[in-house]
C-alpha positions as CSV (number, residue, x, y, z in Angstrom):
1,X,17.2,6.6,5.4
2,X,14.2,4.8,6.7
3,X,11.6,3.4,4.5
4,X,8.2,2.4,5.8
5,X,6.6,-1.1,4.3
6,X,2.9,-1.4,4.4
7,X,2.1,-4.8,3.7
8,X,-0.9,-7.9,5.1
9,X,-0.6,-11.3,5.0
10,X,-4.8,-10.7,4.2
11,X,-3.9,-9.3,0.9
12,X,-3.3,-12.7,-0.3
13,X,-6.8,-14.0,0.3
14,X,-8.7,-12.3,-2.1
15,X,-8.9,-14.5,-4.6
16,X,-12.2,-16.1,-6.7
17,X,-12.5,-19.4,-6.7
18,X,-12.3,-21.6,-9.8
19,X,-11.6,-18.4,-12.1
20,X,-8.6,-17.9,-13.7
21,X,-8.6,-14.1,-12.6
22,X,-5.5,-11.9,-13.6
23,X,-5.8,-10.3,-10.6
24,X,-5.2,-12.8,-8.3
25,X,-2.9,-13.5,-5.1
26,X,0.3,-14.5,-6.9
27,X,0.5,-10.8,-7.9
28,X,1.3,-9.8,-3.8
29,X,3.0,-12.8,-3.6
30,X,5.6,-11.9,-6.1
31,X,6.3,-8.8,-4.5
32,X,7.0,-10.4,-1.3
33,X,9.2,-12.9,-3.1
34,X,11.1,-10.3,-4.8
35,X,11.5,-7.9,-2.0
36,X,12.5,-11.5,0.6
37,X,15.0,-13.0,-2.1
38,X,16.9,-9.3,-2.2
39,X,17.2,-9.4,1.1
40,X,14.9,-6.3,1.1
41,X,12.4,-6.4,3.7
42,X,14.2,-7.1,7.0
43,X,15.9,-3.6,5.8
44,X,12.2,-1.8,5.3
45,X,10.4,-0.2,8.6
46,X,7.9,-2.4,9.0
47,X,4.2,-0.6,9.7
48,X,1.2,-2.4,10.3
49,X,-2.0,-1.6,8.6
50,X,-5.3,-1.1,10.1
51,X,-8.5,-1.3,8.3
52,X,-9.7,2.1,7.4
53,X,-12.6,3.8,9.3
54,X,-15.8,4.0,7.7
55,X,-15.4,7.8,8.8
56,X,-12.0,7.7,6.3
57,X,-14.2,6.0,3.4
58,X,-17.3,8.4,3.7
59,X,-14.7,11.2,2.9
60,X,-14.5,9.3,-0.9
61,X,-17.2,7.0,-1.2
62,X,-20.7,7.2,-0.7
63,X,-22.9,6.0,2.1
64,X,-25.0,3.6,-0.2
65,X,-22.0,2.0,-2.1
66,X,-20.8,1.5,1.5
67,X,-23.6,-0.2,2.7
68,X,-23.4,-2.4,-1.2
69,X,-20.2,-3.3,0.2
70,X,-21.3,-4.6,3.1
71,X,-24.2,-6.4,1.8
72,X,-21.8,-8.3,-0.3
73,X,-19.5,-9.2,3.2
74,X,-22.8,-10.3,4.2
75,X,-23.4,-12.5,1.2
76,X,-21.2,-15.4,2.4
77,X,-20.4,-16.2,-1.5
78,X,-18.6,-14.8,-4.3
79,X,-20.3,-12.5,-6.0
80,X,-19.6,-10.8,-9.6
81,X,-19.8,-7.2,-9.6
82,X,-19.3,-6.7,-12.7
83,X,-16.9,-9.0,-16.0
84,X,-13.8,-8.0,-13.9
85,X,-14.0,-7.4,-10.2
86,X,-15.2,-9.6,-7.6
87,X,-16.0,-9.5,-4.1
88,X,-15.5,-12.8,-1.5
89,X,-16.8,-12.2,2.1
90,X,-13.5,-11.5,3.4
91,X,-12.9,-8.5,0.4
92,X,-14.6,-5.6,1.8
93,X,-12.2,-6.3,5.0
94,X,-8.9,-6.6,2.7
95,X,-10.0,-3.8,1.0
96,X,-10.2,-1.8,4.0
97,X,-6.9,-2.8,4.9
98,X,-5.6,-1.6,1.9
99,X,-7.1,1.7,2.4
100,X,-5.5,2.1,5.9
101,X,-1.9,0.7,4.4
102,X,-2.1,3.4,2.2
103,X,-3.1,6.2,4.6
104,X,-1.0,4.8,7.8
105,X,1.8,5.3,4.9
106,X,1.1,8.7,4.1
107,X,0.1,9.5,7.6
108,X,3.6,8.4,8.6
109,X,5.9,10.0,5.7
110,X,3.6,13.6,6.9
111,X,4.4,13.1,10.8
112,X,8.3,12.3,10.3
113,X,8.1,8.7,11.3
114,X,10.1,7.6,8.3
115,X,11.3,9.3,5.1
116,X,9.4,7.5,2.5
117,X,6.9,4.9,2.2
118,X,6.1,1.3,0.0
119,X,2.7,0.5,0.0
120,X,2.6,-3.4,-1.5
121,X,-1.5,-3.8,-0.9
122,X,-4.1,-5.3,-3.0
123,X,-7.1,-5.2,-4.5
124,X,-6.4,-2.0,-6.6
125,X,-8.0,0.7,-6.1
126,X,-7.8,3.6,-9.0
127,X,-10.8,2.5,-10.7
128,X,-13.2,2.3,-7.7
129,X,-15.2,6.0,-8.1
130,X,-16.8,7.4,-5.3
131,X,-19.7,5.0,-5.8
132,X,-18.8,2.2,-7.9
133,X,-16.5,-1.0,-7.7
134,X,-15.1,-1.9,-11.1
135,X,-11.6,-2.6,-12.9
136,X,-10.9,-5.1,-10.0
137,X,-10.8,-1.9,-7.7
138,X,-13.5,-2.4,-4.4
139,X,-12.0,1.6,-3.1
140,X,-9.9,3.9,-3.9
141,X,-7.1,3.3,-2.0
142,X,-4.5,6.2,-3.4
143,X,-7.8,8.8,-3.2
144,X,-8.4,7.7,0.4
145,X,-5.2,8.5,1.5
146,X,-4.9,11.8,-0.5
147,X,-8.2,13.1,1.3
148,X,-6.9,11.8,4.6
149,X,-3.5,14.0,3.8
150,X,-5.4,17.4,3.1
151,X,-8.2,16.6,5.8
152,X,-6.7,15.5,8.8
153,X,-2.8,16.5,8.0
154,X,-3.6,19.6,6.9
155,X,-2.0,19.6,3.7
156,X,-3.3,22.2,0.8
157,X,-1.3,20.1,-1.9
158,X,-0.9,16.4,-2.6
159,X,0.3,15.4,-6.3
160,X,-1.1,12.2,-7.3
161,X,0.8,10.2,-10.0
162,X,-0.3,7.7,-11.2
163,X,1.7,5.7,-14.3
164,X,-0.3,2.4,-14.4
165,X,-1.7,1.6,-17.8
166,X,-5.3,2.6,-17.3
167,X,-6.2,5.9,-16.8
168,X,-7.2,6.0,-13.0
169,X,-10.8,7.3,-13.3
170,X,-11.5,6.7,-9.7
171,X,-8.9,8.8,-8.1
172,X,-9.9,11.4,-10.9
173,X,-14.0,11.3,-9.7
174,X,-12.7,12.1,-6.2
175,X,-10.7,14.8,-6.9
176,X,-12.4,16.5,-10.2
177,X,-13.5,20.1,-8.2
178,X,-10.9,19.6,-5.5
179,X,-7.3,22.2,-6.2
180,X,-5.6,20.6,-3.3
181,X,-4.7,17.7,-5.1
182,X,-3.0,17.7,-8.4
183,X,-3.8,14.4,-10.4
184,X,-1.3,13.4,-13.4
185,X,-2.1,10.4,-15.1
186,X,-0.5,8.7,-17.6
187,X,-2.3,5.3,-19.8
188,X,-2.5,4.3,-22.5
189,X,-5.2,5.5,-25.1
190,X,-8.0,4.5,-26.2
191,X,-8.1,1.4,-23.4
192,X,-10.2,0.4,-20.2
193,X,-11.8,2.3,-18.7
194,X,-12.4,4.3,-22.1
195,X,-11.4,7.8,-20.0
196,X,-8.7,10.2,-19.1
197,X,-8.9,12.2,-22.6
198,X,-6.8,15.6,-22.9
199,X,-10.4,17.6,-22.5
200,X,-11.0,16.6,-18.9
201,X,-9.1,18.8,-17.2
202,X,-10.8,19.2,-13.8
203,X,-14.6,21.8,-12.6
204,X,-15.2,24.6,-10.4
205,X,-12.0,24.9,-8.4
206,X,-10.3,22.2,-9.7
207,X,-9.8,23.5,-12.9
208,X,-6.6,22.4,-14.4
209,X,-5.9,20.2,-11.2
210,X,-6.6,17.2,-13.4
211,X,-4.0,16.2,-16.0
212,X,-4.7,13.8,-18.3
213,X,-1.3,12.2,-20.9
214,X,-3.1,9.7,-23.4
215,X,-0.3,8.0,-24.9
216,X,-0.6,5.5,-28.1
217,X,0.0,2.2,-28.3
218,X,3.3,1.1,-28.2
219,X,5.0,3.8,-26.2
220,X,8.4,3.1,-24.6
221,X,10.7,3.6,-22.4
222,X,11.6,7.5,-24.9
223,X,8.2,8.6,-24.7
224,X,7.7,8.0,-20.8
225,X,10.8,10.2,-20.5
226,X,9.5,12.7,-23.1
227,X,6.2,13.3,-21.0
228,X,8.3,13.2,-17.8
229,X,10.4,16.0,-18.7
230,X,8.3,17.9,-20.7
231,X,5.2,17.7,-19.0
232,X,5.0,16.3,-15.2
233,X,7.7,17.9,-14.1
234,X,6.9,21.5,-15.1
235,X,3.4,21.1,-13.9
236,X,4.6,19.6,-10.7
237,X,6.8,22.6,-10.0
238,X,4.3,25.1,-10.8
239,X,2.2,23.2,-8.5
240,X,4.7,22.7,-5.7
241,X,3.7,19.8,-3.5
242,X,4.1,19.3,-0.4
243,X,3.5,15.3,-0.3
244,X,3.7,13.3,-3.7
245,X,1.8,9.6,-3.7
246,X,2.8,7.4,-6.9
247,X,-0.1,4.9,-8.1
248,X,2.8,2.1,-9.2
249,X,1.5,0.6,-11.8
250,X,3.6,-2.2,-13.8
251,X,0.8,-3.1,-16.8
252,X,3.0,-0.9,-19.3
253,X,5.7,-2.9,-19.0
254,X,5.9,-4.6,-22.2
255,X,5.3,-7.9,-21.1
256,X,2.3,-7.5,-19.6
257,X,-0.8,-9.3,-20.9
258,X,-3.1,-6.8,-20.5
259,X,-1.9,-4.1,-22.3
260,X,0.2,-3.1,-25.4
261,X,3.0,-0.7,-24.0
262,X,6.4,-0.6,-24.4
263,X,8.1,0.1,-21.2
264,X,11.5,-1.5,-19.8
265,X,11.9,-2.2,-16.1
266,X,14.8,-0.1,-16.7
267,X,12.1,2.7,-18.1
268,X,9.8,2.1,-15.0
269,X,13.4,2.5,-12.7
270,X,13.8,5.9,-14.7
271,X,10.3,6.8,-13.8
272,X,10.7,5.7,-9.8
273,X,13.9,7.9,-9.9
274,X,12.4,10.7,-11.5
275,X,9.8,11.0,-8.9
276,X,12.4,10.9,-6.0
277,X,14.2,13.9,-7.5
278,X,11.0,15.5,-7.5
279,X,10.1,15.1,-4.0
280,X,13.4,16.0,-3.0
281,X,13.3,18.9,-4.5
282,X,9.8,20.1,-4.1
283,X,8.5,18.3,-1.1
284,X,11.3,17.1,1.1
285,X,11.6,14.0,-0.1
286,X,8.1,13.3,1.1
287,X,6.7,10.5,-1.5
288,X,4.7,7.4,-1.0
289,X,4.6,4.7,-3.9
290,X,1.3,2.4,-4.1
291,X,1.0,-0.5,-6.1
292,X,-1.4,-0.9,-8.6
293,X,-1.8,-2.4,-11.6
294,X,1.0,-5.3,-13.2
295,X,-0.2,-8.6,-14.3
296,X,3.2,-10.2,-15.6
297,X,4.1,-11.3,-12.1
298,X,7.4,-10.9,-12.7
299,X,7.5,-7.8,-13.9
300,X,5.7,-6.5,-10.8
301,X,7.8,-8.3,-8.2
302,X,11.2,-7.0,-9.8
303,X,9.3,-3.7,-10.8
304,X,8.4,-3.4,-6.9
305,X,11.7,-4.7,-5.5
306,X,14.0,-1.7,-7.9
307,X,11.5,1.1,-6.2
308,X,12.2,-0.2,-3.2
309,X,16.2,0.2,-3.9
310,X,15.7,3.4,-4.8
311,X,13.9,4.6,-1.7
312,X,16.7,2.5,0.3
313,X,19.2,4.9,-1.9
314,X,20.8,1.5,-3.3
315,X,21.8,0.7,-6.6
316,X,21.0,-2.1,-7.5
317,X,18.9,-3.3,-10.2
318,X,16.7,-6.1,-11.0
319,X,15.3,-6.8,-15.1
320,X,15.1,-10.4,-15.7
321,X,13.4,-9.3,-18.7
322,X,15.3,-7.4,-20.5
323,X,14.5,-5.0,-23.4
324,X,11.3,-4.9,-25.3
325,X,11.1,-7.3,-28.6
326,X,11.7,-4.4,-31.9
327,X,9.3,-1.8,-32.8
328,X,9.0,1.3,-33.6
329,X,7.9,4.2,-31.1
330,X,5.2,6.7,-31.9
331,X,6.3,10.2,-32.0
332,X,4.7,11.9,-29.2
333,X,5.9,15.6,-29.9
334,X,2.1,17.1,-31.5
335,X,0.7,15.1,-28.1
336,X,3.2,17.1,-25.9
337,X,3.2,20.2,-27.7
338,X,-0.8,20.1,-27.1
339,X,-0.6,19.3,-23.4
340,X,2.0,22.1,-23.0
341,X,-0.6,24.7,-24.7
342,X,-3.5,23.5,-23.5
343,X,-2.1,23.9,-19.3
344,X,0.1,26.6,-20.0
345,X,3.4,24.8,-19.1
346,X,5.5,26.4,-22.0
């Protein structure tokens, strides 16, 4: 079962200087760790990014935050976008790459070249909208490749899933009037970037092509499961996919520092698995995992190196850290039971 690995030794060099950044290069760095120490990556198809085309941007971003981009490479400092994301000469180029990781993946899981596909890029990218940088995202790596996939592979229907703490309002811009991608996303609620309510459900076309799970604080590993089962899965068969790309995000796991979640790496395993009986069911197996999000670095690395198991059909399991400290889980059933009603998946 071949597995393609996307992955730069660029993506470590986007990092500020002299700021204590939680998104910073020992994230990637982990993940390589992780995936080297298991013994992992000589067992991975190895495929070598390229930067995406500025053709592949324009088909999500705008000209003009292009050309900001640029302006910044041209800058030949650091520069503060905004409180959170930060550009260094060298990011617009990583960034790229990142982009092309993600589509080269998807290109190759479409074509045949390998079964499934592991995407271990950074900066993030599911907060960049079509013409803004923000949430540490510079673009929108997931919606890059997603566009790629129905414009130049010819697909009619991509599910995007994306399970990282924050709502992905980027990849939900890029997609809002578009029915050939189906964008499920699950965050927690109310948190950065203060969107992904219940209401927005998609315009024009894309009515109802835009699903939106707001979950409370302090949702586990029961409630993930709860809005897998009764939820994403109905509204992924309904929708019948024909390539499924996962925005990985590891910032619910309930050691992260940036959120207030409660899922297990064991959860997150559940969650990887579920999504692989999904594709094999509904897609041919056809699924292409992205990281995001994850700022407890060793959440992410082990969090990253169990996916890759899974797509290697192993089973082994990594969790060196164990179950969540005692609390109690918020009943989720009048959240479901309004999802359910409100896109007819009763």
């Amino acid at each position: 079962m071949s597995v393609g690995y996307l992955t730069h030794p660029s993506f470590s060099k986007h990092a500020m200087p002299g700021y204590n950044h939680p998104e910073s290069p020992e994230r990637i760095k982990a993940v390589w760790n992780a995936l080297d120490h298991a013994q992992l990556t000589p067992r991975l198809t190895a495929i070598e990014p390229v930067e995406a085309t500025r053709e592949i941007l324009r088909a999500v971003h705008t000209e003009t935050f292009i050309r900001l981009l640029e302006r910044l490479e041209a800058e030949n400092r650091p520069v503060l976008i905004d409180q959170d994301t930060y550009a260094l000469p060298r990011s617009f180029q990583i960034a790229r790459l990142a982009a092309g990781a993600c589509v080269r993946g998807v290109e190759a899981v479409v074509r045949g070249d390998v079964h499934t596909a592991l995407a271990a890029i950074r900066p993030p990218g599911h907060h960049a909208t079509p013409n803004n940088a923000m949430g540490f995202c510079l673009l929108s790596n997931v919606a890059i490749a997603a566009r790629y996939a129905t414009q130049q592979l010819g697909l009619e229907r991509v599910l995007i899933l994306d399970y990282d703490v924050h709502h992905g309002n980027g990849t939900q811009d890029a997609f809002y009037d578009d029915p050939r991608v189906l964008f499920i996303s699950t965050h927690q609620s109310p948190f950065y970037p203060m969107t992904g309510h219940l209401e927005e459900t998609g315009t024009g076309a894309g009515v109802g092509a835009t699903l939106n799970v707001p979950l409370p604080n302090n949702t586990g590993d029961s409630g993930y499961q709860q809005v897998f089962e009764q939820i994403v899965w109905p509204a992924a068969r309904r929708y019948q996919p024909q390539l499924i790309i996962v925005s990985a995000g590891f910032d619910a796991h309930w050691a992260d520092p940036l959120a207030q979640m409660r899922l297990t790496l064991a959860g997150y395993d559940q969650l990887a698995r579920s999504v692989l009986n999904m594709a094999n069911e509904l897609c041919g197996g056809r699924v292409v995992f992205v990281m995001e999000g994850g700022y407890n670095v060793t959440a992410l690395g082990s969090g990253m190196r169990n996916i890759a198991h899974r797509l290697l059909g192993d089973d082994d399991f990594d969790d060196p850290l164990g179950d969540a400290p005692p609390s109690h889980e918020p009943d989720l059933s009048a959240l479901v039971a309004q999802i359910v009603q409100l896109h007819r998946l009763g």
